[in-house]
N, C-alpha and C positions, 0 to 999 in steps of 0.2 A: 799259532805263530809265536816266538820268541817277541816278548817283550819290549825289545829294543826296536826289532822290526813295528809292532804296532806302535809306537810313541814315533819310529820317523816318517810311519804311513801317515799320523794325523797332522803331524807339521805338515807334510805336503801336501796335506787336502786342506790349510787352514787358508781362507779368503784374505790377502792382502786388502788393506784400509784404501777408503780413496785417498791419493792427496790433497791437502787442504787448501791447497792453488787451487785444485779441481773442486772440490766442492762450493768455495767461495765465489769461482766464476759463476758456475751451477748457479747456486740462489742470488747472484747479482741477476742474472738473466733471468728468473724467474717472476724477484722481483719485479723487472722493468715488464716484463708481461702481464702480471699480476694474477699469476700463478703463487696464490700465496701458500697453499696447502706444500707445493713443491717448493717454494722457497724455506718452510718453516723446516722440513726433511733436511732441507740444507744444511742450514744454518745449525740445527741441533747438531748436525755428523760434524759439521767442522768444529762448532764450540767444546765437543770432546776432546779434539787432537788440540785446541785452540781457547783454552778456559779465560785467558786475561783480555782478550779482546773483545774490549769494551764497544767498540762499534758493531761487532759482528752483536754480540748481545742485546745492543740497543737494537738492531735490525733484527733478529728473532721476534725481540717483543711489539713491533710493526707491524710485521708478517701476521702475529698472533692476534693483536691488535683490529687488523681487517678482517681477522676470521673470527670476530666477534667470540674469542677467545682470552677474554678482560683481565678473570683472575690471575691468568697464568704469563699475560702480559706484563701485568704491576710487577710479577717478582723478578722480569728480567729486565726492564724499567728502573727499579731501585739495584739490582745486580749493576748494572751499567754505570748507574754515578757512581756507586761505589768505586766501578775501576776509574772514575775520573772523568767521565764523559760526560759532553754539558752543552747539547746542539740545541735549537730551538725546535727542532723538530720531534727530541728524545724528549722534552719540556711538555711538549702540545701531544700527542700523542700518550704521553701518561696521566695528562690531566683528562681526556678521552676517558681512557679504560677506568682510571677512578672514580670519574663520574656516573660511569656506567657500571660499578659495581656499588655506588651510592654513596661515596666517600666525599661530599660533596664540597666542603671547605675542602678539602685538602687538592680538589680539583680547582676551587679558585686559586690556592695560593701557587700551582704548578701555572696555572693559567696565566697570571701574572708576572711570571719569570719569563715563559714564552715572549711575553709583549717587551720585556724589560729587555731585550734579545733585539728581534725583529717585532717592533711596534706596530709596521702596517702587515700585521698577519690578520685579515677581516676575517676569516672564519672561525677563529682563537679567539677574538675578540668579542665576536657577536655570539657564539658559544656560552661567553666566560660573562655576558649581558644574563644570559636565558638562566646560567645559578647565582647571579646577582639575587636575581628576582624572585628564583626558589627560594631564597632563604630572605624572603620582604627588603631584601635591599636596595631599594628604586633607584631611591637619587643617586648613587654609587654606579651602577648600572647606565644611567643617562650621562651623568657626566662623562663615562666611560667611553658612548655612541658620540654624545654631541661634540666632546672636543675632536674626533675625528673628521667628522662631518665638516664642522665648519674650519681645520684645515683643509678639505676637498672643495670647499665654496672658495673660501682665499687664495686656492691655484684654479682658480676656473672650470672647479669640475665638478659634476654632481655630485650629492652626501648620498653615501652608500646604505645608510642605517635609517632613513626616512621611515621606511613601513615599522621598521620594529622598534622605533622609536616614540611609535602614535599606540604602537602596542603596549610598549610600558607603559607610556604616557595614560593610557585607559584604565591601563593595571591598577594606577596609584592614582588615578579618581574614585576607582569603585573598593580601594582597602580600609578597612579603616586602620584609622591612628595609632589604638591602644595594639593593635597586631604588626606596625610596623620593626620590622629590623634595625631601623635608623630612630628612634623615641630617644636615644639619649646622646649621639653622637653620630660624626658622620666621618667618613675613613674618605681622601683622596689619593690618589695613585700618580705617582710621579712621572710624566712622560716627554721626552724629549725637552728634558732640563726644569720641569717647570709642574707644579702641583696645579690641579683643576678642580676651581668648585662650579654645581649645578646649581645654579641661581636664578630665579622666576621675579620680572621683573612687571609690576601690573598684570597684562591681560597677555603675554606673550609667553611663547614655553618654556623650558626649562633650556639655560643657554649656558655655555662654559667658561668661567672665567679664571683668568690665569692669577694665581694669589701672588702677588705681591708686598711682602712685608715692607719693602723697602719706600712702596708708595703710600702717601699720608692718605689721598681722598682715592677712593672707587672712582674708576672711570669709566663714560660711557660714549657708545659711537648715538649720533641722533639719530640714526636709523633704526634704531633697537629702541629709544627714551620713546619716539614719534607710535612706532606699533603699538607698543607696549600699553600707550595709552593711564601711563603711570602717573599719580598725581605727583607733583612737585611746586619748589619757590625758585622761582631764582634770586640767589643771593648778589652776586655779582655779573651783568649782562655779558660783560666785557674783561677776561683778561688772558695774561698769554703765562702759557707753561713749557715748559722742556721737556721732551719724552726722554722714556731711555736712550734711544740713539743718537742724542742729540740736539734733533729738530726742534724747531720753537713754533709754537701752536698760537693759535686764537681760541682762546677755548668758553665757556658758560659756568660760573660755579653757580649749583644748585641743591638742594637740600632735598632729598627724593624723601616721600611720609612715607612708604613702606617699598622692602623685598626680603625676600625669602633665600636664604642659603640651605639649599635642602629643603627638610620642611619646617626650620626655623626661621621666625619671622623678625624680623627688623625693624626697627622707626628709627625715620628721622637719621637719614644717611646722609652723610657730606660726602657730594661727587663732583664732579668738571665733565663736562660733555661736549663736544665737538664734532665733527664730519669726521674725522681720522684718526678719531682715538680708540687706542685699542681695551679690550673688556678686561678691566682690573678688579682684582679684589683689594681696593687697597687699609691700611691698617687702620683708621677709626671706623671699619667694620668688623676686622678682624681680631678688635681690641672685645668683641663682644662675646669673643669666644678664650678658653683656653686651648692652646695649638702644642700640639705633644708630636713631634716627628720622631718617625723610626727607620730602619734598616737593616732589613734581615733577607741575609743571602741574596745580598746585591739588588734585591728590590725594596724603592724606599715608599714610604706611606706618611701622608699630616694627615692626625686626628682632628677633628673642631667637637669643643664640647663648650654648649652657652655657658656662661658663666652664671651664678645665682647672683642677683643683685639683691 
């Protein structure tokens, strides 16, 4: 055959492309069936005709993602911020894959972006507890569960982290010291406006207290000073304070002999205790530490590091 004729034979045999309206429908529906092997077929055909879109890319690496296809996730994971994508769901799900390919900070610190996002994400959360832990970081870890928890007690609801709470809790009875991740400092994570530390008050567990610089004495609710079982003086039986929102208290100053910030131990703490006072860390405790805050890529962190006296 001339030449010409076979070059217009193979244009006419050559396969027109899907369209990428058609494809994207294709692995939305896939997705939502969890058809992910056909969702990922998708995704890739469209991402050809369709390279800057950064959502399609983030959902590739999803798709990839459930099909316990890790590696090849992370690279369409970091593809995706790069075009500027920044869901809580592209957060959590690449801290997934990096965990599971062992990268394991770099899975807390996506982990912690998620929460910095959507805070009540529990299974990001209690995920982002489990490589706390890997890497001997307890108290980090607890404070992480228990200030969740005890906002689900203060709306009437159950604490979600109870079991894996008594599981760490176990963890860091049976570690020892010289192997903890936390020997020289303790990292708190900023949530819904307010830094938490996990603080062990006598005989009671490790409970979340909201650091306040701004408050001179630690405060305590008697329901927590009473379990607790803590020894203490009281200083003055009787007097009244102002909270933050204004209200004026009847409150107890007391001189508690010992608590634990982490697994830093304390004497000799000036507090106020009352029926409605809320759990403060306030600063002639916090005077016993150097506090170093940071902020990096929108998630903030206080270090406490004891001071040497």
């Amino acid at each position: 055959f001339p030449v010409a004729l076979i070059a217009w034979a193979s244009l006419g045999c050559s396969k027109t492309p899907t369209p990428p309206g058609e494809l994207k429908k294709s692995a939305l529906e896939c997705m939502q069936n969890q058809d992910y092997e056909c969702a990922e077929d998708n995704w890739q055909d469209y991402i050809k005709q369709r390279p800057d879109d950064g959502n399609a890319v983030a959902a590739l690496g999803i798709a990839q993602n459930k099909r316990d296809e890790h590696e090849q996730a992370v690279v369409q994971f970091q593809k995706a911020i790069v075009l500027g994508e920044g869901t809580y769901d592209l957060f959590s799900y690449y801290a997934d894959s990096l965990a599971k390919t062992g990268k394991t900070d770099e899975a807390i610190d996506w982990s912690y972006k998620a929460l910095a996002v959507v805070p009540t994400l529990v299974d990001v959360r209690g995920d982002l507890a489990k490589l706390l832990v890997q890497k001997k970081r307890y108290y980090e870890a607890l404070a992480l569960l228990a200030s969740f928890d005890e906002h689900m007690s203060a709306t009437g609801e159950q604490p979600y982290f109870e079991g894996q709470r008594i599981a760490i809790e176990t963890a860091l009875q049976q570690s020892s010291p010289a192997d903890s991740g936390e020997k020289v400092q303790i990292r708190l994570f900023k949530s819904d406006g307010n830094f938490v530390a996990p603080v062990t008050l006598g005989q009671a567990r490790v409970t979340a207290f909201v650091v306040d610089t701004g408050a001179t004495v630690t405060t305590l609710d008697d329901k927590l000073l009473q379990e607790s079982k803590a020894k203490y003086e009281v200083v003055q039986p009787a007097a009244e304070a102002t909270t933050a929102d204004g209200r004026r208290i009847r409150a107890r100053l007391i001189n508690v002999d010992s608590m634990k910030v982490g697994g830093f131990e304390l004497k000799d703490i000036p507090a106020m205790a009352c029926s409605t006072c809320q759990l403060l860390l306030g600063q002639q405790a916090l005077s016993r530490f150097d506090l170093t805050s940071n902020k990096v890529q929108g998630v903030e962190f206080l270090t406490l590091k004891p001071r040497k006296l």
